[in-house]
N, C-alpha and C positions, 0 to 999 in steps of 0.2 A: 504493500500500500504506500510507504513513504518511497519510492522510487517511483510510482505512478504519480505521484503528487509533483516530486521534482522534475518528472515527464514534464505533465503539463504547464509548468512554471516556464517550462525548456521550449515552451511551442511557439514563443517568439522566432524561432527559426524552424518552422515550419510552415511550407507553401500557403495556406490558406490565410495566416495570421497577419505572414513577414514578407508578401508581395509588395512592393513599392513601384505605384503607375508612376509615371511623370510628375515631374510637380508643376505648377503656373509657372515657376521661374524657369523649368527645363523647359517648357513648350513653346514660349515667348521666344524662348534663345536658339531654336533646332533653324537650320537653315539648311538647305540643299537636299539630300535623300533623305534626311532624318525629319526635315519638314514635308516632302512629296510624302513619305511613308504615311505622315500621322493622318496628311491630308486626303488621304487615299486614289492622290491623283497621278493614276497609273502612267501617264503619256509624260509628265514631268520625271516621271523614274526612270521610263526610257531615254528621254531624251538627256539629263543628268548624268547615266550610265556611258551612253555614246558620247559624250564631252567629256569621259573621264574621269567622272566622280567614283571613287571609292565604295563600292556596293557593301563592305564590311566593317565600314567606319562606324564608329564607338563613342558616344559620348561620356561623359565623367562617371556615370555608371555604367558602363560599359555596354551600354545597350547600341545592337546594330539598329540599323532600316529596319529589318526584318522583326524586331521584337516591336520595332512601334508599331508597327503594323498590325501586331497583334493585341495590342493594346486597344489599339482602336477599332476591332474585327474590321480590317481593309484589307477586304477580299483580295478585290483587282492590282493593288500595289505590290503583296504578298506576292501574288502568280507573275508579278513582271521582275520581282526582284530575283526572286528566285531563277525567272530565263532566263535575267543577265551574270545568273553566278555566285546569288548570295549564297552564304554557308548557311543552310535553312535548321542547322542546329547547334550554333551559337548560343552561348547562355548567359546574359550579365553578368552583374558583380554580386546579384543572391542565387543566381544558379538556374536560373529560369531561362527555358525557351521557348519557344513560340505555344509547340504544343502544350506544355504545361499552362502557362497564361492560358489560353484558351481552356483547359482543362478548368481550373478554379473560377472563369468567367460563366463555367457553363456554356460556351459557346460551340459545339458540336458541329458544327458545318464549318466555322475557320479551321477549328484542329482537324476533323477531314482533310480539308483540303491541305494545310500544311503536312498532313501525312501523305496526303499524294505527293506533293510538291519535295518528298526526301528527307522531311522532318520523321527521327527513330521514335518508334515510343515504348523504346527500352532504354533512354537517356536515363543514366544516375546524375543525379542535380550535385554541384560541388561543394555547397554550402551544406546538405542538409537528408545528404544520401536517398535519397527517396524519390519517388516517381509520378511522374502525372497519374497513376492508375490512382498512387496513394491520394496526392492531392484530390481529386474528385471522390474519392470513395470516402473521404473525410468528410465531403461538403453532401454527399448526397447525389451528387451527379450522375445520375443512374446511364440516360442514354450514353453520357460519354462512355461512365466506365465501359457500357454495351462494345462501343466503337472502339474503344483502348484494347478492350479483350478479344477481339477481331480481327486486330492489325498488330498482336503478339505481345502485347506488352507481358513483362515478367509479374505471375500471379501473385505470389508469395517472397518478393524483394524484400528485406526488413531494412529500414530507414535507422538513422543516428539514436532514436526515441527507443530502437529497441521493437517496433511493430509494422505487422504486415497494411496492405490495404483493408484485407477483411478485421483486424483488429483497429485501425483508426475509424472505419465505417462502424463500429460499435462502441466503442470509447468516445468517440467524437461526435459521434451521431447523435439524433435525438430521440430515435426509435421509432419515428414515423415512418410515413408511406416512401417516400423518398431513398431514405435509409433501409429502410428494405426492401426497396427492387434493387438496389444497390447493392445488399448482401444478396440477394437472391441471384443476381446473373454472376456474382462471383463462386459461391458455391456450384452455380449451374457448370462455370469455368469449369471445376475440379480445384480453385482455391482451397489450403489444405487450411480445414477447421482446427486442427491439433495444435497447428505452433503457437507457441504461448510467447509473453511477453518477458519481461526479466524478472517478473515476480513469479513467473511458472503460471498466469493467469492464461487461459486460451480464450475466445472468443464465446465460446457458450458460456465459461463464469463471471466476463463482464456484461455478458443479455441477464443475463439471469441477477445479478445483483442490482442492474439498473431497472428490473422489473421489465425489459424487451421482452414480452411474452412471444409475439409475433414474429418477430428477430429470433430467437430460442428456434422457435418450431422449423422456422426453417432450416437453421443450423446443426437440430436434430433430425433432418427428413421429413418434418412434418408439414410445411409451410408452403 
C-alpha cells in the first residue's frame, strides 16, 4: 500500500498528468514549420520544406513540426510533413510523440493516421517508460486502446510506476463504462491478468478493493 501511495504521488511523470501542450508564449513565438504545423496549413509545409526549412526542427522543448501537429489534431500538415521526411517518431523533452498525444487526446483518427504515416506504437516514452496503450488505458480510451491493440502495440509493457496498461486502467480508472471496454478489449487482447504491481497486487485485487464489480467480472471471465 505505501509504494502504491508513492506511485501515485510519482504520477506527475506520467503521460496523462505530465503532458505539456504549448504555452501562449510558445505559440506566439513558432514561426516557419512549427507555425504551418500548429496552423495546419499543409501547402505552407510544402512549400517551407522545398525552400529548405528543417522538417525536424525542435523548439526549446524539443518538440518537432510533427508533434505540433498533433497537438492540434492537423490532419493535413501531419501527412505532408511526414512526405517530406519528418521523423514521425520523434518524442520531446517528456517523451511524447505524436501517437501518444493523440492517445491521451483521445483523438483516434490522428493517431491512425500517424500510424499509417510510420509512427510505432510500441514507442517506450524516455521520461516515463511506458506506452501510448498505457496512457489511454489510464484515461479510458477505449477505441484507441481498440486501435493500439490492432497495430501491435506491447500488451503487458510495465512503465517506471511499476504497472501494466491493464493495471493503470484499474488503479486509474474510475470503474465506469469507459474503463471497462477498456479492460474489456485488453483482456479480449490476451493482456495477462496475473502480473501484479510491486506490492504483488494484480489487477482483480485493485477491482475488487475499489469495489469495480463490473471491472472484477470481467477480469474473472464473467463480464
Amino acid at each position: 500500500m505505501i509504494r502504491l501511495l508513492v506511485a501515485l504521488v510519482l504520477l506527475a511523470a506520467a503521460p496523462a498528468s505530465a503532458q505539456v501542450a504549448p504555452s501562449s508564449a510558445d505559440i506566439a513565438g513558432y514561426r516557419s514549420l512549427h507555425r504551418a504545423a500548429l496552423d495546419n496549413d499543409a501547402a505552407a509545409v510544402r512549400r517551407l520544406m522545398a525552400e529548405g526549412a528543417e522538417v525536424n526542427v525542435r523548439d526549446r522543448r524539443r518538440r518537432t513540426p510533427t508533434i505540433l501537429a498533433a497537438f492540434a489534431s492537423a490532419d493535413e500538415a501531419l501527412r505532408a510533413l511526414a512526405e517530406g521526411g519528418a521523423d514521425m517518431n520523434a518524442q520531446d523533452w517528456q517523451g511524447y510523440d505524436v501517437v501518444t498525444i493523440a492517445a491521451v487526446a483521445g483523438d483516434a483518427d490522428l493517431m491512425s493516421l500517424a500510424l499509417d504515416l510510420g509512427n510505432r506504437p510500441d514507442l517506450i516514452h524516455t521520461n516515463w517508460d511506458g506506452t501510448a496503450l498505457i496512457a489511454a488505458s489510464e484515461l479510458g480510451h477505449a477505441e484507441v486502446v481498440r486501435r493500439l491493440i490492432a497495430a501491435g502495440a506491447p500488451l503487458d509493457h510495465v512503465n517506471n510506476l511499476g504497472w501494466t496498461a491493464l493495471l493503470e486502467a484499474v488503479i486509474l480508472g474510475d470503474g465506469g463504462p469507459d474503463h471497462q471496454a477498456t479492460v474489456r478489449a485488453l483482456v479480449a487482447a490476451g493482456a495477462d491478468a496475473t502480473v501484479a504491481d510491486r506490492d504483488g497486487k494484480t489487477p482483480r485485487d485493485h477491482a475488487s478493493a475499489r469495489g469495480f464489480a463490473a471491472i472484477l467480472a470481467i477480469l474473472e471471465g464473467d463480464g
